[in-house]
C-alpha positions in Angstrom: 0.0 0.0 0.0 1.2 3.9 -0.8 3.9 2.7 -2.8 3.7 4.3 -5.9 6.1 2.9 -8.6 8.1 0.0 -8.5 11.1 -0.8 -11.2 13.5 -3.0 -13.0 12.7 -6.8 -11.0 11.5 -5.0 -7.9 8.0 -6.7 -6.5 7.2 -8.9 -3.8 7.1 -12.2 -2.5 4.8 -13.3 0.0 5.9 -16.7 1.6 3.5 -18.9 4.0 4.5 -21.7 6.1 2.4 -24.0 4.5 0.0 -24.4 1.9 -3.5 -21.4 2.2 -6.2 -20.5 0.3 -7.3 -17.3 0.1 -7.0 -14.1 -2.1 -5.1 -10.8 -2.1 -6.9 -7.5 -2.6 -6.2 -3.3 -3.8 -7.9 -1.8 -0.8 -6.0 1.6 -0.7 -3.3 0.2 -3.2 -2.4 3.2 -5.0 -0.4 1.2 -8.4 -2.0 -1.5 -10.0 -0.1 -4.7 -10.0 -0.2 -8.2 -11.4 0.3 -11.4 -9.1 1.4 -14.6 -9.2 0.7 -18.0 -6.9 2.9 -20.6 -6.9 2.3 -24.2 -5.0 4.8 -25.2 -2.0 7.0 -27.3 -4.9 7.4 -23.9 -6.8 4.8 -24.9 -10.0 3.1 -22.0 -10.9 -0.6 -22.1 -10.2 -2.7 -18.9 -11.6 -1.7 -15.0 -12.1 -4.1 -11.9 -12.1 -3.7 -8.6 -12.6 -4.9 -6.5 -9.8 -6.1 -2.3 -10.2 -6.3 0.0 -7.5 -9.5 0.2 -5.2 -10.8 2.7 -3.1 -14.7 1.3 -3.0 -15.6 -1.4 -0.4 -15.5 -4.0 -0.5 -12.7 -4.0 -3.3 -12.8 -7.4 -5.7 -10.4 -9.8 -4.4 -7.5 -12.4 -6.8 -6.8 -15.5 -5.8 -6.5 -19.0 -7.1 -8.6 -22.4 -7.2 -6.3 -24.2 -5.3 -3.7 -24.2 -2.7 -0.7 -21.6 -2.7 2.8 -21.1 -1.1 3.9 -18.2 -2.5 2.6 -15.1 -4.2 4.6 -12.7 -6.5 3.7 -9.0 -6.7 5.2 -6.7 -9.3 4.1 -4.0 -11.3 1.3 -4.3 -13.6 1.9 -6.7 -16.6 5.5 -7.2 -15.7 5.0 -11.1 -14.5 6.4 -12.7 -18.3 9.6 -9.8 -17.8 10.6 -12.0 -14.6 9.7 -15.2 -15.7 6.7 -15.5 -14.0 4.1 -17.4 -16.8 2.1 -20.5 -17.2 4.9 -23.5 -16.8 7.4 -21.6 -14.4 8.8 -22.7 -11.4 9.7 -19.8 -8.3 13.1 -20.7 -6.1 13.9 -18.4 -3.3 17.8 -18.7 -2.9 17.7 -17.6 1.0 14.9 -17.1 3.3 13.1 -14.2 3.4 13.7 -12.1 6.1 10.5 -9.9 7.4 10.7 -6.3 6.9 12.2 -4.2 10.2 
């Protein structure tokens, strides 16, 4: 939320401990964005493209099935980082929550 413009490879990864259901949202989301949800083995599993919201409620993304991951980055720029139908996401490290 309030970030305004992200570049190059910057986006987001949102990792969970074990496999969820659920959907992501643009409540007060000021960029429009484009995700990606990957299963715990990596497989990717669905992608959306997400707009900004200010009504409520705001339309929420989210896959059929099961996820592990989800990649945010700015709108339409999920096939620049390799993020398409057949791709597989590897984290080199663990993510480290933000201080």
């Amino acid at each position: 939320m309030e970030v305004t413009s992200l570049g190059g490879y910057d986006g987001m990864v949102f990792r969970y401990d074990e496999p969820t259901t659920g959907a992501y949202w643009m409540k007060d989301t000021v960029m429009p964005l484009s995700i990606a949800f990957f299963a715990g083995d990596g497989q990717f599993v669905a992608d959306f493209d997400m707009d900004p919201c200010t009504a409520d409620p705001c339309p929420t993304y989210g896959p059929d099935s099961e996820f592990q991951y989800a990649l945010e980055v700015a709108q339409g720029g999920l096939a620049e980082v390799g993020a398409v139908a057949g791709s597989r996401i590897e984290l080199g490290l663990p993510c480290q929550p933000k201080a």
